[in-house]
KEGU-752377 format. One record per residue: residue in one letter; x, y, z of N, C-alpha, C, O, CB in turn. Coordinates in pm, whole numbers, plus 50000, padded with zeros to 5 digits. Glycine has a CB too. Example, Ala and Ser with C-alpha at 12.3 -4.5 7.8 and 13.67 -1.06 7.14 Angstrom:
2
a513194943150780512304955050780513204967050780514244966850846511314955350905s512854977550708513674989450714512905000350787513415011450804514084994050572
//
This chain:
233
x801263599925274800393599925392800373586025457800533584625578798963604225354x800193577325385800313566325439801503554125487801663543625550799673563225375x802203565225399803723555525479803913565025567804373560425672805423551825382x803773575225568803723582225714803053573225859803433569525970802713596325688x802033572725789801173564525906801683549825939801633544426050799573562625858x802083545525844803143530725869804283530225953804863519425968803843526125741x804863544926034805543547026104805323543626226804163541226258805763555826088x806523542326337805853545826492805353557026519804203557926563806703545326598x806103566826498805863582026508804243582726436803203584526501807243592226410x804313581426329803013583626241802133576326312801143583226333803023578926087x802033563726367800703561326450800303568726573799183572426610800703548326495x801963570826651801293581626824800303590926739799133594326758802933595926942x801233593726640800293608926613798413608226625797503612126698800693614326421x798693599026478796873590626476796723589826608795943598826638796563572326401x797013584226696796393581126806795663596026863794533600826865797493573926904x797133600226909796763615026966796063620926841795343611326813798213625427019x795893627126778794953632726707793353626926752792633633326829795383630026558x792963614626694791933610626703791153609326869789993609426911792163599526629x792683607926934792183614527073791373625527170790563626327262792843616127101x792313634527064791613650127120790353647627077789543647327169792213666327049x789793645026942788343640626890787693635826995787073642727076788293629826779x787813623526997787073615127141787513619727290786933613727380787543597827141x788363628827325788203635427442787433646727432786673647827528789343638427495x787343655827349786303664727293784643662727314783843671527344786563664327152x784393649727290783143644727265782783637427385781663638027434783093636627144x783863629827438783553627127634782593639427681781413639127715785363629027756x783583651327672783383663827759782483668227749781843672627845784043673327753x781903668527562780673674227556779263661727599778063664127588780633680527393x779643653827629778963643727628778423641827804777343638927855779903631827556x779853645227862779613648928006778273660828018777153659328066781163655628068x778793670527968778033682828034776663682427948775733689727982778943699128018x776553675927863775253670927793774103664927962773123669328023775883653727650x774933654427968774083644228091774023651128206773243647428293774813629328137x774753661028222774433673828347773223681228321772803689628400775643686528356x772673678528221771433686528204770373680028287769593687928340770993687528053x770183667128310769363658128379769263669028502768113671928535770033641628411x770313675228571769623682628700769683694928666770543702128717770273681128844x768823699628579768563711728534766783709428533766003717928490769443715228379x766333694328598765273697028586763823703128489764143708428382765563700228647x763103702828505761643700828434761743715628361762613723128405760053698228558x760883720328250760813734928229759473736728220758833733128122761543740728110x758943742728327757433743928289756563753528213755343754228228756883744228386x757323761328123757103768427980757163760427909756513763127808757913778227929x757693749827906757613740427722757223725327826757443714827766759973738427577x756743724027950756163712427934757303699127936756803687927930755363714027802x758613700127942759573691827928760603693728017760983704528061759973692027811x761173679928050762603682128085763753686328031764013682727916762943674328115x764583693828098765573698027969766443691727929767103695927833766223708127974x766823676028009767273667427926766443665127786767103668127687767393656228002x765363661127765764713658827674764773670327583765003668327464763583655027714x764573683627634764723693527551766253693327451766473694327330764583705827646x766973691727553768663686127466768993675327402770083674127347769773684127547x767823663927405767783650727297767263657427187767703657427072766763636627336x766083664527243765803669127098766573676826995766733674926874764853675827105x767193690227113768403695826985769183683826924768833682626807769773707127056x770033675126957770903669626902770293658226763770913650026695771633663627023x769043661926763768233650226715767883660226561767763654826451766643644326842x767753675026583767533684626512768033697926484767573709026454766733685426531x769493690826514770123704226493770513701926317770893692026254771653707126614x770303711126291770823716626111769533710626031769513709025909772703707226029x768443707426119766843704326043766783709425900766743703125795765493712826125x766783725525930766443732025832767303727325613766743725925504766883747525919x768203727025639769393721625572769353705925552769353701925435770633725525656x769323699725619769693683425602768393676625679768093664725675771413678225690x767773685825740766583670725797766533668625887767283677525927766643657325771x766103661026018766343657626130767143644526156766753634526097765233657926183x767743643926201768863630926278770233635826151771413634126182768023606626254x770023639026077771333638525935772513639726020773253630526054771363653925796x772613655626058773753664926129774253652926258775423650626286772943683226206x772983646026326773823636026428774293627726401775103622126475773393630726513x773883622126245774603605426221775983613026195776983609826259773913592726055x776003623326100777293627126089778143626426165779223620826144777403635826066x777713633826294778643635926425778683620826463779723618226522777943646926561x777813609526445778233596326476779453586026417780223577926469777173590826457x779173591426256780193582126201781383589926154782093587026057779633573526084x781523601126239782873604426251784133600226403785313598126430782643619726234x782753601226459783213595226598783683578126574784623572026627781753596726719x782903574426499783063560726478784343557226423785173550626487782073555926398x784553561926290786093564526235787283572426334788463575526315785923574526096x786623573426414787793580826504787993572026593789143570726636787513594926576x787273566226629787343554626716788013543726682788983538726739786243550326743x787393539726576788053523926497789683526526469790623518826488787163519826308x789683539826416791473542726395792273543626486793483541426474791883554326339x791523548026621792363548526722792533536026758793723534426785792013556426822x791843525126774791723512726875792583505426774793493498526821790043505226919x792423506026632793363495826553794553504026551795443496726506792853490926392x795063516326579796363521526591796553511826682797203501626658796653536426627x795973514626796796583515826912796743499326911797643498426995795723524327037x796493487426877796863474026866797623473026756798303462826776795813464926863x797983478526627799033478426560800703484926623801803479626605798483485226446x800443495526685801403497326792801493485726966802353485027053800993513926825x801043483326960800953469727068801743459026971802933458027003799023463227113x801363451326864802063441726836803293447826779804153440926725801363432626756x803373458026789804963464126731805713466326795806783469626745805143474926670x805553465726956806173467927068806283451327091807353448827147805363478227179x805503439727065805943429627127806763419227014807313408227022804703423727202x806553427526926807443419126799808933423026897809653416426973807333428326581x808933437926845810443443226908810953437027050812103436727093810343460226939x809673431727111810793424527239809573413127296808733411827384811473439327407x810243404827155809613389827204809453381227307808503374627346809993382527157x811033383127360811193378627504810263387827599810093399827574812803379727550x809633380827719809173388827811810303393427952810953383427981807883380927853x810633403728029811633405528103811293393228218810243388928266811723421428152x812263390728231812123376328352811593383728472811023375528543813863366828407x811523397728532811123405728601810473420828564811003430728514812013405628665x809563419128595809213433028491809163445428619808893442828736807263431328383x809483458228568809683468728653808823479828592808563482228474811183472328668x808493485328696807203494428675807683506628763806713510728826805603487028733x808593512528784809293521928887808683534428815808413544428882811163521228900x808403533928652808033551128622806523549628510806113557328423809793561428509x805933535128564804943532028496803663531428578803513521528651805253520828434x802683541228575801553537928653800633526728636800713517328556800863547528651x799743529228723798723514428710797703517528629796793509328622797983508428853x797613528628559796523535528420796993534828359796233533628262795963547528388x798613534328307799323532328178799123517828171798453512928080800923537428170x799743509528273800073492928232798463483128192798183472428137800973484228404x797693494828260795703488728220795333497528123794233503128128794223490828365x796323500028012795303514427923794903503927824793783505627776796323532127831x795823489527766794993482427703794373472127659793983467627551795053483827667x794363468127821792723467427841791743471827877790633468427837792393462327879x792023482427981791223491327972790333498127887789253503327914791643496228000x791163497027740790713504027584789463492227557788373496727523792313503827428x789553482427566788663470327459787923468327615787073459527615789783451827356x788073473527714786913467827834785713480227833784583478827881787773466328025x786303494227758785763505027769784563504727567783493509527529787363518427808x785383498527522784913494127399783583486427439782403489927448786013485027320x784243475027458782513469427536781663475827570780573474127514782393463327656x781793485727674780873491427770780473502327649779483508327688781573497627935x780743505427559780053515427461779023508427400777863512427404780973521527350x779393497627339778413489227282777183489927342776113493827295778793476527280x777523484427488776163479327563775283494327592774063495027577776613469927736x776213506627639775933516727608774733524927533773863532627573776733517227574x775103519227393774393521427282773063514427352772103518727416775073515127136x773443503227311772113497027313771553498327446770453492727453772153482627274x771863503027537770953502927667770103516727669768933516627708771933501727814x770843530627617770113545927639770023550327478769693561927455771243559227749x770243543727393770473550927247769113542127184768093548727162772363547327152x769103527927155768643523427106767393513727148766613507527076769453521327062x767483515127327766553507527425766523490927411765873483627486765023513227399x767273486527309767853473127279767623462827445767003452527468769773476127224x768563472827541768853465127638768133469927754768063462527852770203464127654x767623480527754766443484827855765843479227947766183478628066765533487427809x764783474127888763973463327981763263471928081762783465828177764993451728064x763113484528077762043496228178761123501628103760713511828158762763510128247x760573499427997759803509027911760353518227830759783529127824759053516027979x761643515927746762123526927690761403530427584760743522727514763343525927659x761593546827566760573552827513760983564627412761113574127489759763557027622x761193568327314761703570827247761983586627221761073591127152761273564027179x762983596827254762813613027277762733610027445763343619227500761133622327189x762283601927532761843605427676763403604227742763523596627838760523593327750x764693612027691766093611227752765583606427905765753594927946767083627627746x764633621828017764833621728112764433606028205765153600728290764303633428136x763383602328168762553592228171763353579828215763473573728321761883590928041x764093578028027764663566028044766213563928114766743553228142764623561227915x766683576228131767593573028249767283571128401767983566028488768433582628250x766043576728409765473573528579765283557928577766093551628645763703582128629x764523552228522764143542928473765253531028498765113521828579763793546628346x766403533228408767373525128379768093522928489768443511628524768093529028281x768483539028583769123537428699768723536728844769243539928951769813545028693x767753532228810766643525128940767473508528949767063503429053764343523328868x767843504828923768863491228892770033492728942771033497628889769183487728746x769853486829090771303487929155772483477229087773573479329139771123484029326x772493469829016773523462328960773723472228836774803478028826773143445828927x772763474328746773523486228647773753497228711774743501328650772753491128523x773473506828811774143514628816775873510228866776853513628800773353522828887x775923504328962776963496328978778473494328858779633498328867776163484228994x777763486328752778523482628634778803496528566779833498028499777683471828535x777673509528587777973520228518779233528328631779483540228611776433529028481x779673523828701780313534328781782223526528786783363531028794779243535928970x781593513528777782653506128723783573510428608784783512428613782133495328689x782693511528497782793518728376783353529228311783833530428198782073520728360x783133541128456783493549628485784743557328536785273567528491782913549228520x785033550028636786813548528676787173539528625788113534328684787393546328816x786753532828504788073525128401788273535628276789283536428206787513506728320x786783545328264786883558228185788173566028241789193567328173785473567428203x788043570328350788983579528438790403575528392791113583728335788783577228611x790873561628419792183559928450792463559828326793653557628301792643549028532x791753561428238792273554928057792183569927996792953574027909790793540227946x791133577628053791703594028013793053600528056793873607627997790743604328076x792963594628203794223602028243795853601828193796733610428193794263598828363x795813587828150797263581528051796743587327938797673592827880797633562228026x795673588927877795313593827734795763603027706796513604027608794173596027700x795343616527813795403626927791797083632327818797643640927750794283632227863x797633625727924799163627727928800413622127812801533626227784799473621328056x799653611927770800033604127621799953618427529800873623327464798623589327559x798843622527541798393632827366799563642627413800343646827328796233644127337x799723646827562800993659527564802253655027530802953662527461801283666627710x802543647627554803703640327499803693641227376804353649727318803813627227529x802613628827289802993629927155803183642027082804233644927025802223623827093x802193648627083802103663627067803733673327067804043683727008801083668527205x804323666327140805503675627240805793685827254806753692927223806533674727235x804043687527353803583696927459804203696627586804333708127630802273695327485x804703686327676805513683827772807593690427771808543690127693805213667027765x807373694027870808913695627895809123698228024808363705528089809593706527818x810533690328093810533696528217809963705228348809843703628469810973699428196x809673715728241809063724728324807133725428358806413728928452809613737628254x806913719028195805333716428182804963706728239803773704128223804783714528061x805653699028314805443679628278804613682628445803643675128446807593663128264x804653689628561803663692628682802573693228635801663684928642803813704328759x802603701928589801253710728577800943702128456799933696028491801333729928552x801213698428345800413686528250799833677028309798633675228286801223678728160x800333671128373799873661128426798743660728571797933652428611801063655228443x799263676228629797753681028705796723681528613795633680628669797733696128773x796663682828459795433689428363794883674628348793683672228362795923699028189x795943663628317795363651628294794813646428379793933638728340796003643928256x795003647528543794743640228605793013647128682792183639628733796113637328683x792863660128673791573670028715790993663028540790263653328563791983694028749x791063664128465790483663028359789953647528382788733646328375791423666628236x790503638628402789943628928371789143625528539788403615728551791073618228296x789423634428652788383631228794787503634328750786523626928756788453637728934x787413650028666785733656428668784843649328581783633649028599785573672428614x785383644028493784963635928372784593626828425783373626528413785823632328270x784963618628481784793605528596783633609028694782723600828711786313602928701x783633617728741782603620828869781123627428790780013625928840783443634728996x781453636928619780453643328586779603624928551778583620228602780833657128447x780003622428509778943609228452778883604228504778153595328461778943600928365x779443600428680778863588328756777943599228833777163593028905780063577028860x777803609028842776703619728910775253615528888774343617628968776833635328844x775143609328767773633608028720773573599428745772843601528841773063609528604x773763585028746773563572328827773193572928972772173568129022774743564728823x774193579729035774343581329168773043591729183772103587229249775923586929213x772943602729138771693607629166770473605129168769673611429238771603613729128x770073592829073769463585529076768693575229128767483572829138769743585329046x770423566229181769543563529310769513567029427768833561629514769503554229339x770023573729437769983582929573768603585429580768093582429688770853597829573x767943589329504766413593029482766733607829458765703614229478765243589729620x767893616729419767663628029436767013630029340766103637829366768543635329457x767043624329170766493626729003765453613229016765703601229029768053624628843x764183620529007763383614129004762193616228908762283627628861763213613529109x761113609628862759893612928770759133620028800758583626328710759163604728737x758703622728956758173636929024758663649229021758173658329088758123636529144x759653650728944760103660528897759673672828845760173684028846760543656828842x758553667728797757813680128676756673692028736756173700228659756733670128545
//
């Protein structure tokens, strides 16, 4: 297994594998934060964002407890993460060992501008998770009253801040362009692509990573727009 993985081949794979994982969890993560305009429920008294912090906070209660089932889903994501980002720089210095010299002209004729930024794009998108965390997960970086279970709250809150929403939208189409090589990367490695697939693959990568891009800058932008607001209820 592991001299497998000591391969070139054996790392795309890791990569792509651990990919689909963390593209999996984007998506659900997208249509999670679409709940914000699903608005107040006035049978339970809550927003149904909040109503959906709470599932994720208590799902498999009964069995393991409350938060258990999410750390799980956390520190798998986490290991999926760390393996991908140290693949993906163990394959980087393995590409620049193999060609020490840099081309006295470099040519980009079948290389887009999301492939040649995927890594940095990767460790600029790394960052922005961190701060992430600590700005809506842990209220670390808040600075509005964050409040703990109040999902709907503390995103109104947070994106009342025209410089963070800003940095979040930034964030966002560096998300986009780093899915879109991601996800055309995983068909490849995979070798899902051929001739005939390679249109239409790359239409899937490229709608996949707009809606993804537009579902999570929606809530910022709605925000301040004033359309998601605390009068809501």
């Amino acid at each position: 297994m592991f001299g497998f993985y000591k391969t070139t081949v054996g790392k795309k794979i890791v990569v792509a594998s651990t990919g689909v994982v963390l593209f999996l969890f984007v998506l659900g993560h997208m249509a999670g934060n679409l709940k914000a305009f699903m608005g107040f429920n006035a049978a339970s008294g809550r927003y149904k964002l909040d109503e959906y912090g709470e599932f994720l906070r208590t799902m498999g209660h009964e069995v393991m407890g409350n938060y258990t089932a999410l750390w799980i889903v956390r520190v798998v994501l986490l290991l999926c993460l760390l393996l991908h980002l140290i693949t993906i720089v163990q394959l980087q210095y393995q590409k620049q060992r193999a060609r020490p010299i840099g081309y006295a002209k470099r040519e980009y004729d079948c290389a887009t501008y999301a492939a040649r930024s995927m890594f940095l794009g990767g460790l600029l998108l790394l960052i922005f998770i961190v701060y992430h965390l600590l700005h809506l997960t842990t209220g670390t970086l808040h600075f509005r009253g964050f409040e703990e279970g109040a999902v709907y709250s503390n995103v109104v809150t947070a994106f009342n801040q025209p410089l963070i929403v800003a940095g979040y939208l930034v964030a966002m189409l560096i998300l986009s362009m780093h899915l879109f090589h991601g996800v055309w990367s995983m068909f490849q490695t995979l070798g899902l692509d051929t001739p005939q697939r390679n249109k239409l693959l790359r239409t899937i990568a490229a709608a996949a990573s707009v809606i993804i891009g537009l579902g999570f800058a929606s809530v910022p932008i709605a925000v301040a727009s004033g359309f998601l607001n605390l009068g809501q209820g």
